[in-house]
N, C-alpha and C positions, 0 to 999 in steps of 0.2 A: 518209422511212422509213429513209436507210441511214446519217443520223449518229444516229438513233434504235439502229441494233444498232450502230455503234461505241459508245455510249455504253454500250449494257450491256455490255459487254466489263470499261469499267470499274466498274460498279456492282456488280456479283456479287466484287468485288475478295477473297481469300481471304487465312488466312495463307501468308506465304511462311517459309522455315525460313533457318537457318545453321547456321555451322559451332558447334562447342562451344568456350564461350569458358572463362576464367580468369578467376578473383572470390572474392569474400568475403561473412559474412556482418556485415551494420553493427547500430546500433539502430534503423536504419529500412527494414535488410531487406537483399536481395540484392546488391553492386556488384561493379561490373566492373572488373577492375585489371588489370593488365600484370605479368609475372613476366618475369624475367630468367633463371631458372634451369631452367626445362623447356622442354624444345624439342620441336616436333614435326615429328619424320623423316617419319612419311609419314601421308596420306591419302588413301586409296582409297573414292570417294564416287560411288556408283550413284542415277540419278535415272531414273525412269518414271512415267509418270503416275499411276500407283495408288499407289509404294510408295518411298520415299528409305530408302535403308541406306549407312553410313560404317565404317570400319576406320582406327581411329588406331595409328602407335606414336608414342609419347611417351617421352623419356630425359629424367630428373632429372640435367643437364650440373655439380652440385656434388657435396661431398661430406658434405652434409646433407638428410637427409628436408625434403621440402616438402608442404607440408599445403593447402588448400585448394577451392574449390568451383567442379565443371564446372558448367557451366551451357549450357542448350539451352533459349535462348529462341521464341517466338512472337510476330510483332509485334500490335499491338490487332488485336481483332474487333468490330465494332460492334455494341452490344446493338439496334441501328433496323433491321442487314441480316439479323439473328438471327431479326429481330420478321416481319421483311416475307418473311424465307425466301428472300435471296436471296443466300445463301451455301451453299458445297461443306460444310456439317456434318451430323456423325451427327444420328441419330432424334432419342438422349437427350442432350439437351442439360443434363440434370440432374449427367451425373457428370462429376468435372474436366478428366478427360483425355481432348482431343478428337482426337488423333491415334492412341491406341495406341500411347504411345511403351514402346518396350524398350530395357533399357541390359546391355549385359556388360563385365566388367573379366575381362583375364586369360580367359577363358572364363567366366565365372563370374558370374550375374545379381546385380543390384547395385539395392537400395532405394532409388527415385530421389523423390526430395519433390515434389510440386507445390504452386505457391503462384501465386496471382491476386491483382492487383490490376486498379482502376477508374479510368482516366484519360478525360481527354475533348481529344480528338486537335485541334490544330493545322487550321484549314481545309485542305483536299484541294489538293493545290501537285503536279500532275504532273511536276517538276521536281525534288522533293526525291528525293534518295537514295534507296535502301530501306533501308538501314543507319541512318539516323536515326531510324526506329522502335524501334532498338535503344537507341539512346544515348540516344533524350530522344522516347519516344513519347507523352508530353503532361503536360498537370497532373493530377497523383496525385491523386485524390477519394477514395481508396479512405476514409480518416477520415471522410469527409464521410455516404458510404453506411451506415457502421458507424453514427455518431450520427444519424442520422434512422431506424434501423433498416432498411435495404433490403440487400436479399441480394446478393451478389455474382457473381450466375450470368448466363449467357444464355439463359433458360430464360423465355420470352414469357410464359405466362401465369402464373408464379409473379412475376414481376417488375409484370404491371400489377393483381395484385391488391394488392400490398403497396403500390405507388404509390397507389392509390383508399384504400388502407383509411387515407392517411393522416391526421390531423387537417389541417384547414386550415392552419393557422399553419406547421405542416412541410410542409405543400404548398407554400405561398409560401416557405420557404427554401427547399426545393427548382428551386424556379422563377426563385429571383433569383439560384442557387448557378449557375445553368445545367444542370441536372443532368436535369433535364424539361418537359413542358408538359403541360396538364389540358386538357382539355375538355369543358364542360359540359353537354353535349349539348341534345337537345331531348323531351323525350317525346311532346308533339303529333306530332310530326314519326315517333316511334319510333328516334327515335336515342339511344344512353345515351351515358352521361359513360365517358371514357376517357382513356388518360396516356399518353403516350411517353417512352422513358427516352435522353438524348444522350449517355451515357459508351459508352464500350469496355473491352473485360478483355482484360488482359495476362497468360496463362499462361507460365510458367516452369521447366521441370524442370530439378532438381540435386540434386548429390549430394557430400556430401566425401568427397574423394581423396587418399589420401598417397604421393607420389615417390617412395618407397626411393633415395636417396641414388648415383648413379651407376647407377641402376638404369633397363630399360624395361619401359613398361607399354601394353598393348595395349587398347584402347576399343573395342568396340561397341555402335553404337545404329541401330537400327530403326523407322520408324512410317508411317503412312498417310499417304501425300501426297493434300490435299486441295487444290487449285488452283483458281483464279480460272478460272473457265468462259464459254459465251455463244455466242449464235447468232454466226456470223463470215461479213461480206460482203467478196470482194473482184473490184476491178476491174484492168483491164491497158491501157494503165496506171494506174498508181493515183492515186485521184483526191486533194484538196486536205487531207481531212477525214483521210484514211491514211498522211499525210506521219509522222505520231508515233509508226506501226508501224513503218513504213519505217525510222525513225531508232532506235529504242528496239532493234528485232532484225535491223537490220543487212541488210533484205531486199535483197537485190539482183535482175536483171534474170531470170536462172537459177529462182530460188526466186520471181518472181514467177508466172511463166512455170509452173512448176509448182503454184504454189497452183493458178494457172484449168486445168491439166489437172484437176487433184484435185476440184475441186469443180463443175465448169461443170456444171450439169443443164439441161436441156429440159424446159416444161412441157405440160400438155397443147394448151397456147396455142401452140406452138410458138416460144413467148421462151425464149432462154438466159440464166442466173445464176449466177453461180457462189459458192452461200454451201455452209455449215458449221458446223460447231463449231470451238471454238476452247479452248486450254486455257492462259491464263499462268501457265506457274511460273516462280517466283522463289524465289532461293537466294541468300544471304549469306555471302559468301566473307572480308568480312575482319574478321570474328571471330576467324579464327584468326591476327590479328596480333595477339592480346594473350598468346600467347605468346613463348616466347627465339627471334628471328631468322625467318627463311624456314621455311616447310614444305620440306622437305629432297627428298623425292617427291611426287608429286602426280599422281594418276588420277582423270578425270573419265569416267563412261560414261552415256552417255543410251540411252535405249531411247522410240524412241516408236510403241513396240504394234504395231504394222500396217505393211506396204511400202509401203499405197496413204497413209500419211498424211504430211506434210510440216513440216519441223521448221526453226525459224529461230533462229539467234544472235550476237550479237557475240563474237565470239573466235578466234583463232590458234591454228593447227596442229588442227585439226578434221579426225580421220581416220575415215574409213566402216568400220566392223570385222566387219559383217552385213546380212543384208537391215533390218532396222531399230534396230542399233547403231552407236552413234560416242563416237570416246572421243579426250579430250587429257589427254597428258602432261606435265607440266614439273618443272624440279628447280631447287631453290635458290629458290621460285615465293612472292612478297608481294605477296599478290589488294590491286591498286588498282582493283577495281571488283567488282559484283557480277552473278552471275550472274542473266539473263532471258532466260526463253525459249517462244520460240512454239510450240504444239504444234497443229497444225491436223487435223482429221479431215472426211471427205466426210457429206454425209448418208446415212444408211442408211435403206433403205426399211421 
């Protein structure tokens, strides 16, 4: 049973967010580019589990307007974890915006576009990055769905009705495209014929932005963090199977020590356990190297909700700033890695 809840840990996998990148618009859509000319001074980026909010400034370091598109990507979401309902998403998975994202410039709310695409992800590599969901989250199908006529949503049962309704011949390119599988079911039996669909969608919000020329401009955006969830077992020490938590957020003896305060229950058996919940969020710090140079300031504050619950991460200078705040600082700061982080809670009766 207990590599059975490590394993849901990662199966409820959610989106993780980043920073707002610099890009363009191509003839095949969004890219990511590198500017030399805008720098960003500072970053002030609050992370809880319910809610991620950022405060950029940004100076145009020329003395030419520069033009271009922020962009605040989302890595895939799987249309199979959509289907199976084992992801942190709203009700309505009908409309495109799954976060509640909000953007200000200047104070000032600012018309942010969303655009999806349909890739079909790379096999599951616990190893890769999380930023390479950015830079190359799979082979783009999105043309593929468009000419077979299938929608582009995470929306289960509008997705496996257009799968069924489709002629056979687009059934089998769909099926040799990788895109899905059919099953014929049985009626003797009372089983019907049904499809499942293998891509994921890639949401995207942005917006063009113009630099004023020596000038700064101040960014905010807001949305609902929806993180990677899941019953959470641990032991002291820990056992062979939790070596990948251990190493991914940096637990040490202190914080192990504390999860089994946090969590040990008695049952009516009189055996002690000590599970939980568990929340991994994941954050993408180096998107903001595709701007000019270093983030110039740099405030990170976490909040995780409750005294009684216990928070894990790799990172320096991690100062306590409340009963369940902690915040780092750095200046002159170029994220060579990304933010992850364990957020643990007790069970409640």
């Amino acid at each position: 049973m207990r590599p059975l809840l490590a394993a849901l840990l990662v199966s409820t996998a959610l989106p993780a967010a980043a920073n707002d990148g610099f890009g363009g618009l191509s003839s095949t859509g969004l890219t990511f580019s590198q500017t030399d000319a805008v720098a960003m001074l500072q970053e002030d980026l609050f992370i809880s589990v319910d809610k991620v909010s950022v405060d950029y400034v940004f100076k145009n370091t020329t003395a030419t307007d520069v033009t271009g598109e922020v962009i605040f990507p989302l890595p895939p979401v799987s249309v199979w974890a959509s289907w199976e309902s084992m992801m942190n998403l709203p009700e309505d998975l009908t409309k495109p915006d799954l976060v509640d994202f909000r953007a200000l410039v200047d104070g000032k709310p600012v018309q942010v576009t969303i655009d999806r695409i349909a890739v079909i992800e790379p096999p599951y590599d616990e190893t890769r990055p999380v930023s390479e969901q950015y830079d190359s989250p799979g082979r783009d199908v999105t043309a593929d769905l468009e000419r077979l006529g299938l929608p582009i949503t995470l929306d289960a049962g509008s997705l496996r009705t257009a799968l069924l309704a489709l002629p056979p011949e687009k059934q089998a390119e769909a099926k040799a495209a990788g895109l899905a599988d059919f099953y014929e079911g049985d009626p003797a039996q009372n089983i019907p014929e049904d499809a499942t669909a293998s891509w994921s969608i890639v949401t995207r919000y942005h917006w063009t932005q113009t630099f004023p020329a020596g000038a700064e401009v101040k960014v905010h955006h807001e949305y609902v963090n929806r993180p990677a969830g899941g019953i959470f077992y641990w032991s002291e020490p820990p056992e062979d199977y939790q070596t990948y938590l251990v190493n991914q957020y940096c637990i040490d003896a202190g914080t192990s020590k504390a999860l089994m305060k946090a969590l040990s229950r008695t049952d009516e058996t009189g055996e002690t356990a000590a599970y939980g919940t568990a929340f991994n969020i994941d954050y993408v710090l180096r998107t903001a190297n595709s701007w000019a140079g270093p983030v110039g300031k740099f405030r990170l504050t976490l909040d995780k909700g409750d005294s009684r619950n216990v928070i894990s991460l790799c990172a320096d200078g991690v100062k306590k700033t409340g009963p369940t705040t902690f915040v780092i600082e750095k200046t002159n700061y170029t994220p060579d890695k990304d933010l992850a982080v364990l957020l643990v809670m007790p069970m409640t009766d």
